[in-house]
ROBA-820479 format. One record per atom (N, C-alpha, C, O): residue number from 0; atom name; x, y, z. Coordinates in nm, 3 decimals. Each point is the difference from the previous one (the first is absolute). Layout:
[NUM CA [X Y Z]];
...
# end
This chain:
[0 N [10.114 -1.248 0.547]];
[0 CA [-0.087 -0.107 -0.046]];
[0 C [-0.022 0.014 -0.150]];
[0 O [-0.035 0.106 -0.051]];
[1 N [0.061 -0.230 -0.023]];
[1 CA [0.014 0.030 -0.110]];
[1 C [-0.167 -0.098 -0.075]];
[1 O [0.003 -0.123 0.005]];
[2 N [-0.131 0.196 -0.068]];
[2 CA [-0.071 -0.042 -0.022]];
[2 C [-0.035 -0.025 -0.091]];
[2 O [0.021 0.083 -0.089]];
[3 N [-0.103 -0.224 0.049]];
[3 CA [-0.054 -0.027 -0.142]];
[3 C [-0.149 0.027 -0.004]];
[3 O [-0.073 0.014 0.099]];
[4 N [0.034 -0.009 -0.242]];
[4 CA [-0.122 -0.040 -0.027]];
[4 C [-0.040 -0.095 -0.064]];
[4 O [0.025 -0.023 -0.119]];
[5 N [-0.110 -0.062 0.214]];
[5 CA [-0.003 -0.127 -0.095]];
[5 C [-0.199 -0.011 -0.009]];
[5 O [-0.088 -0.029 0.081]];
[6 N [0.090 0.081 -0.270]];
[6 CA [-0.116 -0.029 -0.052]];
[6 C [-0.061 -0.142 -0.043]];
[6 O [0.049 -0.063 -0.093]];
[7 N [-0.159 0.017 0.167]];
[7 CA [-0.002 -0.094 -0.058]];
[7 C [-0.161 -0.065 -0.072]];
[7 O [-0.113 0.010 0.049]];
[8 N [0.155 -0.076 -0.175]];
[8 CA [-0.111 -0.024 -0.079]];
[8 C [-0.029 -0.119 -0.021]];
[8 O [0.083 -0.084 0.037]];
[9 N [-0.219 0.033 -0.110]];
[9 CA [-0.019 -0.136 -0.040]];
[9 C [0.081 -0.016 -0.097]];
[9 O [0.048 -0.113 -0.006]];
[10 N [-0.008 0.201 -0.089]];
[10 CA [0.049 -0.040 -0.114]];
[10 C [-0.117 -0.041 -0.121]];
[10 O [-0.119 0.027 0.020]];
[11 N [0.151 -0.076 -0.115]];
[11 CA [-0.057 -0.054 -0.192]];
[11 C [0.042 -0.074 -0.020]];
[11 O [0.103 -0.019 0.065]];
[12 N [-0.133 -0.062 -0.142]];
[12 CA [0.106 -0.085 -0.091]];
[12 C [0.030 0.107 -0.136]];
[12 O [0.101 0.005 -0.070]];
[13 N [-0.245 0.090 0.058]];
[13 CA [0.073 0.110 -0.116]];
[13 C [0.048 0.082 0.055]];
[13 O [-0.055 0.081 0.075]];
[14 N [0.235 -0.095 -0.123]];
[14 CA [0.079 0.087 0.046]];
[14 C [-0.061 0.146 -0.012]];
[14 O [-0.029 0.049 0.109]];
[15 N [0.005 0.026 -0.218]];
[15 CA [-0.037 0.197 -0.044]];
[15 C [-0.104 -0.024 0.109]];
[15 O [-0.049 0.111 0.021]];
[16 N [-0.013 -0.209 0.066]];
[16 CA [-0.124 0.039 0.097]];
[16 C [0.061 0.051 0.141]];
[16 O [-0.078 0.054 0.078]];
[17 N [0.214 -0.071 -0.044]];
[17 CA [0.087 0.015 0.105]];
[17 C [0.066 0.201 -0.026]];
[17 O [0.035 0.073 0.092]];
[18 N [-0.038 -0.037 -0.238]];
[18 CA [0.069 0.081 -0.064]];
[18 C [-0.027 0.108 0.138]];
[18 O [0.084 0.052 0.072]];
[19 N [-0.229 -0.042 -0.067]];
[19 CA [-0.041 0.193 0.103]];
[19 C [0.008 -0.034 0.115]];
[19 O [-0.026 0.076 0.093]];
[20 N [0.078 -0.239 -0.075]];
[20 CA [0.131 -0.001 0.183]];
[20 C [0.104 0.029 -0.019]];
[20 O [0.055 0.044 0.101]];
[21 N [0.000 -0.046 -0.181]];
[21 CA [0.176 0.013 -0.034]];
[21 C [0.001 0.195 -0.022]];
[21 O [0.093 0.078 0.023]];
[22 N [-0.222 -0.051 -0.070]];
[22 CA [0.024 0.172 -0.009]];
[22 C [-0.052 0.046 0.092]];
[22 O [-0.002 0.120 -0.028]];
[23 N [-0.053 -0.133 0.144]];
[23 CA [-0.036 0.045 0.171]];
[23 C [0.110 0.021 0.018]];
[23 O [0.055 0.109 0.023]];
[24 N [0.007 -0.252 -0.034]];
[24 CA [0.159 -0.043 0.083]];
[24 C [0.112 0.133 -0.052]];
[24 O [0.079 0.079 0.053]];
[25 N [-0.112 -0.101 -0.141]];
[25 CA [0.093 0.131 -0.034]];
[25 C [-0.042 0.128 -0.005]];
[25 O [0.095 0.066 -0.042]];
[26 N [-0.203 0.015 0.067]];
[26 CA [-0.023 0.106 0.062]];
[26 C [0.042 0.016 0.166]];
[26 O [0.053 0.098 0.052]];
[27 N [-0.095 -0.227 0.014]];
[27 CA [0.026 -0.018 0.154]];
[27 C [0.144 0.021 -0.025]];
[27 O [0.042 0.107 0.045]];
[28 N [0.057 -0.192 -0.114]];
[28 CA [0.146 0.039 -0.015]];
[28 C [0.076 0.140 -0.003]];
[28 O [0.108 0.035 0.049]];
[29 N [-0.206 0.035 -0.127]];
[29 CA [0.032 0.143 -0.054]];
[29 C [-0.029 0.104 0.129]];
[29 O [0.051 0.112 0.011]];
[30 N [-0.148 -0.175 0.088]];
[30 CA [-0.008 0.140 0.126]];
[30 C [0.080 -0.034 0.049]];
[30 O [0.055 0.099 0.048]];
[31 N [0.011 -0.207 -0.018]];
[31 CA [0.148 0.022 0.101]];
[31 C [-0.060 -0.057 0.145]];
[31 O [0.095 -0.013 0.078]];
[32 N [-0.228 -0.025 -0.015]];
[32 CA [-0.003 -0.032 0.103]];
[32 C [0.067 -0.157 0.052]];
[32 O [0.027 -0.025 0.118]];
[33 N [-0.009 -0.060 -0.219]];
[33 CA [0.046 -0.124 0.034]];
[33 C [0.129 -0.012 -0.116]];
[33 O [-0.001 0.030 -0.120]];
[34 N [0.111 -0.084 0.203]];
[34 CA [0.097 -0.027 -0.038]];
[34 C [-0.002 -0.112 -0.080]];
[34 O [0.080 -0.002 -0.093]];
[35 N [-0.168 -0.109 0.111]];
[35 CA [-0.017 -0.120 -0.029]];
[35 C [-0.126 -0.027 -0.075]];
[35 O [-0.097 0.019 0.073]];
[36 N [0.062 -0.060 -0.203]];
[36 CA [-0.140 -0.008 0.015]];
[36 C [-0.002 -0.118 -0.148]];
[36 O [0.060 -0.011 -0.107]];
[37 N [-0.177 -0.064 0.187]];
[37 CA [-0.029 -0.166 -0.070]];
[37 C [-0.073 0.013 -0.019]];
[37 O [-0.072 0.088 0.048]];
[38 N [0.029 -0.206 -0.164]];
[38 CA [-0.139 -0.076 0.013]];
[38 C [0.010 -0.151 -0.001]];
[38 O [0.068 -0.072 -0.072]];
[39 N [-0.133 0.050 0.146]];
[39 CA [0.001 -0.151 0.006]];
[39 C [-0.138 -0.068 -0.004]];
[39 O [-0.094 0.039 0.070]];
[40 N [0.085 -0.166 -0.176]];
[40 CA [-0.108 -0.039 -0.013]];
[40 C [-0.059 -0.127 0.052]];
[40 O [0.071 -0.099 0.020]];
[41 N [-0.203 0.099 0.003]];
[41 CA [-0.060 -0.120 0.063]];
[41 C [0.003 -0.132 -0.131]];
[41 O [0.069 -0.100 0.022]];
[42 N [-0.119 0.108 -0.107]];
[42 CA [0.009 -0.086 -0.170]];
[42 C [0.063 0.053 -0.094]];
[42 O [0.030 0.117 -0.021]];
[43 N [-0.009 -0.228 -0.044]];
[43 CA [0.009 0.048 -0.160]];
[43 C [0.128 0.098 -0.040]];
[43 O [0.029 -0.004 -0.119]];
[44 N [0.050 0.092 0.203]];
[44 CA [0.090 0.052 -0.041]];
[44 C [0.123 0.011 0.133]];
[44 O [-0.014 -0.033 0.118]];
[45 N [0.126 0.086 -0.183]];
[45 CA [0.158 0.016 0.057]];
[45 C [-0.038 0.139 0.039]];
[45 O [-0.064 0.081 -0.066]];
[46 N [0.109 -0.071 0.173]];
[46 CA [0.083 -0.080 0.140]];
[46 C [-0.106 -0.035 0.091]];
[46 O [-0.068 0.089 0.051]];
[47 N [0.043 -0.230 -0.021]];
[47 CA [-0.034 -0.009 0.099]];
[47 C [-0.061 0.070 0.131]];
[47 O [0.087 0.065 0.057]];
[48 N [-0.177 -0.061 -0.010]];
[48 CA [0.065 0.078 0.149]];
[48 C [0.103 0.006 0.089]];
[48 O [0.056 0.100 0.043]];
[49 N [-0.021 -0.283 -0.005]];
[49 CA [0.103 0.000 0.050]];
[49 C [0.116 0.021 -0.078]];
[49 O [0.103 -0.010 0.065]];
[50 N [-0.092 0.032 -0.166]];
[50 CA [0.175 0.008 -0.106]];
[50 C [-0.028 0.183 0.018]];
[50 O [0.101 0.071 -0.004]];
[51 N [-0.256 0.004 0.027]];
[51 CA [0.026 0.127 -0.039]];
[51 C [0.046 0.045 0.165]];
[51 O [0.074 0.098 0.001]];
[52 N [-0.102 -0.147 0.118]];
[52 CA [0.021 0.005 0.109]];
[52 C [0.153 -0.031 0.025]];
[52 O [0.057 0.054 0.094]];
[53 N [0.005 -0.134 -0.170]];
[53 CA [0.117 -0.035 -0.003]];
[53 C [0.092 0.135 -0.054]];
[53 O [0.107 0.033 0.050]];
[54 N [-0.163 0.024 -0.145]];
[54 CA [0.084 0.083 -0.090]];
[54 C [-0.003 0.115 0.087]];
[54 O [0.105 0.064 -0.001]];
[55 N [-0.224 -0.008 0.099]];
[55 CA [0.011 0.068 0.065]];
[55 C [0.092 0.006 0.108]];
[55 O [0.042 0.105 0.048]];
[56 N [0.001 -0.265 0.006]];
[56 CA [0.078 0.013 0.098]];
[56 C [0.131 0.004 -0.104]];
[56 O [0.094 0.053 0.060]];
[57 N [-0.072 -0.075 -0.140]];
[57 CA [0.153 -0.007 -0.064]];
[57 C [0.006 0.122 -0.023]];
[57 O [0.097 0.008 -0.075]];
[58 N [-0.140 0.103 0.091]];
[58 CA [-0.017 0.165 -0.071]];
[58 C [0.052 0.032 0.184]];
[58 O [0.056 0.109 0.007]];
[59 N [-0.063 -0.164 0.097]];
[59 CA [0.026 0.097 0.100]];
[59 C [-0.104 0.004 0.060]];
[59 O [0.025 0.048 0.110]];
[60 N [-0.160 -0.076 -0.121]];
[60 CA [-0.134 0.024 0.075]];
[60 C [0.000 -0.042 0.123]];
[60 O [0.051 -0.109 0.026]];
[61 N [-0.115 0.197 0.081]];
[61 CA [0.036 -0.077 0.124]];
[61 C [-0.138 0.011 0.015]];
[61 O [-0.024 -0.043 0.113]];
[62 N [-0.072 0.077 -0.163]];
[62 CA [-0.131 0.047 0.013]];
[62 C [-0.089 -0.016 -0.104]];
[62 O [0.048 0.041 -0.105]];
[63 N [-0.178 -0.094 0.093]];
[63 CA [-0.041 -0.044 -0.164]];
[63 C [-0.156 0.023 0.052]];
[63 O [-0.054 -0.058 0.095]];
[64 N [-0.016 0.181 -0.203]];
[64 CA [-0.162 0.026 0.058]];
[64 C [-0.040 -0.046 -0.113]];
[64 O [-0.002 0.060 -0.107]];
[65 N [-0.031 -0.169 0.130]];
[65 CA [-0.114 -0.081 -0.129]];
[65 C [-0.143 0.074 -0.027]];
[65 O [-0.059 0.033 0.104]];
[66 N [0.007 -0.007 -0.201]];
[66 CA [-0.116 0.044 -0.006]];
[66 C [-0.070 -0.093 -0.149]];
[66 O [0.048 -0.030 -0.109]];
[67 N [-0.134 0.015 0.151]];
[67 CA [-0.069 -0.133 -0.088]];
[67 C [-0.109 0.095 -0.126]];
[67 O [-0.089 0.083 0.011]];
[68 N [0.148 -0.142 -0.111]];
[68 CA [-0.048 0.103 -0.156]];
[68 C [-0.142 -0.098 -0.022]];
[68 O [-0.022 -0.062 -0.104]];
[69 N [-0.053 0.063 0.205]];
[69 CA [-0.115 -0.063 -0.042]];
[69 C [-0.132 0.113 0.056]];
[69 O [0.015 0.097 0.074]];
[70 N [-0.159 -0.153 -0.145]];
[70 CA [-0.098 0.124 0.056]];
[70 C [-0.079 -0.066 0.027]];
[70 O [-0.107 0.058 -0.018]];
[71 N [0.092 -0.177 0.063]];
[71 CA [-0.072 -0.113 0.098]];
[71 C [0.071 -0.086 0.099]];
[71 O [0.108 -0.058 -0.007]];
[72 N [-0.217 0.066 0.124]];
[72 CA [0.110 -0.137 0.074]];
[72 C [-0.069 -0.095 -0.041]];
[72 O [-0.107 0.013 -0.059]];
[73 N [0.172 -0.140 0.091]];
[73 CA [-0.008 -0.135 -0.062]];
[73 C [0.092 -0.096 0.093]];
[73 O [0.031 0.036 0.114]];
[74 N [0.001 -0.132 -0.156]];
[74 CA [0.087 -0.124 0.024]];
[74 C [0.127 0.036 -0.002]];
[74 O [0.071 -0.033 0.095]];
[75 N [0.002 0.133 -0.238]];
[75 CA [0.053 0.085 0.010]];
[75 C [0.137 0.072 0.103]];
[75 O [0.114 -0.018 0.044]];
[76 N [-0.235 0.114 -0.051]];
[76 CA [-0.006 0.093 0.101]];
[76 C [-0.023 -0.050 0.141]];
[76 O [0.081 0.037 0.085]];
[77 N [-0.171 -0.110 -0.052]];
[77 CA [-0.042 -0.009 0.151]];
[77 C [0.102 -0.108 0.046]];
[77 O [0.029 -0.006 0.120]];
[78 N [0.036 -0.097 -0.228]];
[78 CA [0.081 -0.114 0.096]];
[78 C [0.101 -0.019 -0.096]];
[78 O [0.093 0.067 0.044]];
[79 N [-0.042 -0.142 -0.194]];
[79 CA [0.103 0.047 -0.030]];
[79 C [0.088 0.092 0.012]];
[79 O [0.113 -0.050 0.006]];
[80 N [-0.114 0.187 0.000]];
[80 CA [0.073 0.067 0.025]];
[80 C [0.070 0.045 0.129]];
[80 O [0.118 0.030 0.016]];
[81 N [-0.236 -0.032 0.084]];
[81 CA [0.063 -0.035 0.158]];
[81 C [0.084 -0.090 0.037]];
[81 O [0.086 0.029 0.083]];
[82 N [-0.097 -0.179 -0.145]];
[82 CA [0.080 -0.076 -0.042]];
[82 C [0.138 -0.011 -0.032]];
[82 O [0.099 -0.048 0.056]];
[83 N [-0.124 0.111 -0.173]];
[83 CA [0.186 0.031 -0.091]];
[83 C [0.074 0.057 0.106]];
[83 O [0.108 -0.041 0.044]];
[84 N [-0.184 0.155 0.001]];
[84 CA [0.065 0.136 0.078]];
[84 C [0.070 -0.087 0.125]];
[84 O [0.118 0.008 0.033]];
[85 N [-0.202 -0.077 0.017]];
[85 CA [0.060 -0.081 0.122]];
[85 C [0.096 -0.065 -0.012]];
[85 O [0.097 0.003 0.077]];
[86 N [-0.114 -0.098 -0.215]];
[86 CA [0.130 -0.083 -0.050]];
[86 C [0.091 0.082 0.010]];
[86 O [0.091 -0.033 0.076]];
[87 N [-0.080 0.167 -0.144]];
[87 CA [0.108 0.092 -0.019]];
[87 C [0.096 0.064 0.128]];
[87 O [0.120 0.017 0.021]];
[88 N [-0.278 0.010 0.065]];
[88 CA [0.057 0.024 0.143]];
[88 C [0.125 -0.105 0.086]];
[88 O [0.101 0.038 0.058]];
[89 N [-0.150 -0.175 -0.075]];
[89 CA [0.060 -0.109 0.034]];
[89 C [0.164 0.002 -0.056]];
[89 O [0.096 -0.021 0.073]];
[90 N [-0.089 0.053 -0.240]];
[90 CA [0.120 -0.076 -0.047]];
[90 C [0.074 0.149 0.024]];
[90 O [0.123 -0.006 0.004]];
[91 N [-0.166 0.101 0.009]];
[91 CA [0.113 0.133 0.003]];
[91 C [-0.044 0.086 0.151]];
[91 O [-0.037 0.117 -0.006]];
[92 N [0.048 -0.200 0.154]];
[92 CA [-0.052 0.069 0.123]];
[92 C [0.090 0.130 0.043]];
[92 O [0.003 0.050 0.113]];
[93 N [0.089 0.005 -0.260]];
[93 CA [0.039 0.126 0.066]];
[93 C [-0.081 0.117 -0.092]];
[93 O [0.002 0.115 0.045]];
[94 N [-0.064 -0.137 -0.155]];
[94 CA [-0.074 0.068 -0.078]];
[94 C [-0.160 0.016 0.089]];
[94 O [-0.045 -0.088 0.073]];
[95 N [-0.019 0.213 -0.100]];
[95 CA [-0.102 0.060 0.047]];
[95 C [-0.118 0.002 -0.065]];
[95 O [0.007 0.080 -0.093]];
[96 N [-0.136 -0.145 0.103]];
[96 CA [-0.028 -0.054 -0.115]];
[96 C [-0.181 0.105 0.032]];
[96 O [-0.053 0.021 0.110]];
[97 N [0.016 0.011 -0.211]];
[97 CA [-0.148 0.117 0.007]];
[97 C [-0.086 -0.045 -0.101]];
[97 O [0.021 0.009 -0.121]];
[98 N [-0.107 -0.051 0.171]];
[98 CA [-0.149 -0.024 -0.105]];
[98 C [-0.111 0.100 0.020]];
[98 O [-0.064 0.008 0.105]];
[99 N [0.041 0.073 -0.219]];
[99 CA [-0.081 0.100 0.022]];
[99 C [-0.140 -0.040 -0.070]];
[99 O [0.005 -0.088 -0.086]];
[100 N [-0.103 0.135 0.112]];
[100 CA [-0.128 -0.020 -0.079]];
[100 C [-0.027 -0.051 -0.153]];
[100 O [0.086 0.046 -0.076]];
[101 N [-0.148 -0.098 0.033]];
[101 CA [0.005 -0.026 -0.160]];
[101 C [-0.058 0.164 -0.036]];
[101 O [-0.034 0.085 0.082]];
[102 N [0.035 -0.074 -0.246]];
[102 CA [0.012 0.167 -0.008]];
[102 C [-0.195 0.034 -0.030]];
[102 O [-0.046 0.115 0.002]];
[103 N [-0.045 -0.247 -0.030]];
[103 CA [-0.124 0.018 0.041]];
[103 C [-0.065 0.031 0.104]];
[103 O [-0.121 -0.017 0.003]];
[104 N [0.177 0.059 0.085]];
[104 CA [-0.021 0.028 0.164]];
[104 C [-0.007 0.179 -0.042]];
[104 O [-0.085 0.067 0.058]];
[105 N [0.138 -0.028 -0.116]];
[105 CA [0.045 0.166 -0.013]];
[105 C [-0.104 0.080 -0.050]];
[105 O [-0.036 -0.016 -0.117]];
[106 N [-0.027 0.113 0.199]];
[106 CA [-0.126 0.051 -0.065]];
[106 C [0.095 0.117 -0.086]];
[106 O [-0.081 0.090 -0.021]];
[107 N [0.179 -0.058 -0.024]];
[107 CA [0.062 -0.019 -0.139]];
[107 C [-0.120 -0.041 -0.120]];
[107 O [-0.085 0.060 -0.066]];
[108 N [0.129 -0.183 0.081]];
[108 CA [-0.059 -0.072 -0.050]];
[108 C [-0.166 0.003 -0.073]];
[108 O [-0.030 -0.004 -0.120]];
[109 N [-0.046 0.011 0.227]];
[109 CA [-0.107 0.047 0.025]];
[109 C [-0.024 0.098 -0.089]];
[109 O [-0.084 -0.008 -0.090]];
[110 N [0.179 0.133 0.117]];
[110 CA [-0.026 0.130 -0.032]];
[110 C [0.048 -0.004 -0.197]];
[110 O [-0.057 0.073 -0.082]];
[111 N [0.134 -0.142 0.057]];
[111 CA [0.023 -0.020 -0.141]];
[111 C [-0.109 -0.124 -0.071]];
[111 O [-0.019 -0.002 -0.121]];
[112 N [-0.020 -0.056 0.177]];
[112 CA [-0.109 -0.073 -0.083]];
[112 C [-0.100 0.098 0.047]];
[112 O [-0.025 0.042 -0.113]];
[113 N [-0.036 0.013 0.172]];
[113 CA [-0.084 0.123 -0.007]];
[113 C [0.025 0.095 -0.117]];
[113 O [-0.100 0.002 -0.072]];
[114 N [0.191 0.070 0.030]];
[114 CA [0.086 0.073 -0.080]];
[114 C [-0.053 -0.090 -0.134]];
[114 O [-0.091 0.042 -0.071]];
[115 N [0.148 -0.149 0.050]];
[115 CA [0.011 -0.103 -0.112]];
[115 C [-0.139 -0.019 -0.077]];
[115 O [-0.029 -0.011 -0.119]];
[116 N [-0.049 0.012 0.245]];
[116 CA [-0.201 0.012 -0.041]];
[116 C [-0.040 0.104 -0.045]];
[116 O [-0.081 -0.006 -0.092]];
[117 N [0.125 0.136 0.142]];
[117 CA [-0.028 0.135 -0.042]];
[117 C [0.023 -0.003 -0.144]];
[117 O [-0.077 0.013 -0.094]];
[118 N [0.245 -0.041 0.101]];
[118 CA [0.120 0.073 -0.137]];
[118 C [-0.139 -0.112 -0.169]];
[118 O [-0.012 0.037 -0.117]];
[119 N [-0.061 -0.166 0.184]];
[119 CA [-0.045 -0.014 -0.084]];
[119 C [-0.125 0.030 -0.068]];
[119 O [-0.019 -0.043 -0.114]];
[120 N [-0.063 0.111 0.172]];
[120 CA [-0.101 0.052 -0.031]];
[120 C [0.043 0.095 -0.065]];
[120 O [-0.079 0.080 -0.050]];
# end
């Protein structure tokens, strides 16, 4: 099984505001766990979701775990994106398709804006 990662964001219209997704993406690249790894955006910027969902299947992906680069649910999160994913499911029914939590769900999370309050005092 050959798997992608497909990150996905709202996007900017200012491009340098997209810049510290494109350098995740490439740390995630550098451990070696995904063979495949996207971003695809909801606005405002290339690729698409569906064109980045596309690129994943043209790479060999038979498997694609979306995880949503947002730290609220919303409209979003709660129904656009369930959405796309389905579309996607529909036009490629041999690809395997995974929606995981948005990354505000992660007491991660939690635990670094805790950190973030401290580091400023």
């Amino acid at each position: 099984m050959k798997r992608a990662l497909l990150v996905i964001a709202h996007g900017s219209p200012q491009e340098e505001a997209n810049a510290p997704l494109f350098e995740v993406l490439e740390e995630i690249r550098a451990r070696g766990i995904y063979p495949v790894v996207q971003a695809g955006f909801l606005e405002c910027n290339e690729p698409t979701i569906p064109r980045a969902v596309a690129a994943c299947v043209n790479q060999g992906a038979d498997r694609i775990d979306a995880v949503p680069y947002f730290l609220h649910t919303g409209k979003h999160v709660a129904s656009d994106l369930p959405t796309l994913l389905e579309e996607a499911r529909n036009r490629y029914p041999e690809v395997e398709f995974r929606l995981s939590d948005y990354l505000g769900r992660s007491p991660r999370l939690t635990d670094l804006l805790a950190q973030r309050a401290v580091e400023s005092e």
